[in-house]
C-alpha positions, 0 to 999 in steps of 0.5 A: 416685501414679504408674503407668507402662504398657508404652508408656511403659516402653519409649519412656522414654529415646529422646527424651532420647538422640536430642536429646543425639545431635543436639546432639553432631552439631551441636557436631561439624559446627560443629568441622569447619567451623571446622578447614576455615576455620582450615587455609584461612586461617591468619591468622584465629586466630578459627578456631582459637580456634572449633576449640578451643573446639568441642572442648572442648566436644565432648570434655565433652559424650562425658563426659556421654554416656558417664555417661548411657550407663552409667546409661541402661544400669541404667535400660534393664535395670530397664525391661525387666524390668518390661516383662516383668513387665507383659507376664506379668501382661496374659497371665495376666489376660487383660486388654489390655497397656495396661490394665495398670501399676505405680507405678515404673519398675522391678521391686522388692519392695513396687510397686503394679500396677494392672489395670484398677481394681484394684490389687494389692501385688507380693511378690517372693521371691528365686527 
């Protein structure tokens, strides 16, 4: 089974996003280059058809984006409220934030925290 921390929680999606966000860019710049040696010299239509395919696939790489902003948005809300959580428990226990952890990434009836050795069943209730 595995646990997650505070440290994790909070770092999950940074990576993925800034490598999707470097890969816009590049497919971006490569557009412009192409448009610029396209409009320079017009009789090359290898420039045109480079302009048009880096557009397509930067349009569909937006597409993605936009769904991953959208999940990574219930995710991000999901991770915070654990982090809360994990923050509350480390306080009232008195024990350090990275002694703490629970076995999902987010809050729900029924996850395992782990404090220190010792691991305790969550009960939610609705208020």
């Amino acid at each position: 089974m595995d646990f997650y921390t505070l440290t994790y929680l909070q770092e999950q999606n940074n990576v993925a996003q800034f490598v999707q966000y470097g890969i816009v860019v590049i497919i971006f710049l490569v557009l412009i280059i192409a448009t610029i040696l396209y409009i320079k010299d017009k009789f090359q239509t290898k420039y045109r058809d480079l302009s048009i395919i880096m557009a397509l696939i930067l349009l569909f790489m937006a597409g993605i984006n936009f769904t991953e902003y959208q999940n990574g948005r219930d995710t991000s809300v999901q991770a915070a409220e654990a982090t809360t959580f994990l923050k509350s428990i480390s306080e009232e226990y008195h024990v350090k934030k990275d002694q703490v952890a629970i076995n999902a990434r987010g809050l729900s009836d029924g996850i395992i925290v782990k404090i220190n050795k010792k691991f305790y069943k969550v009960n939610l209730s609705s208020d």
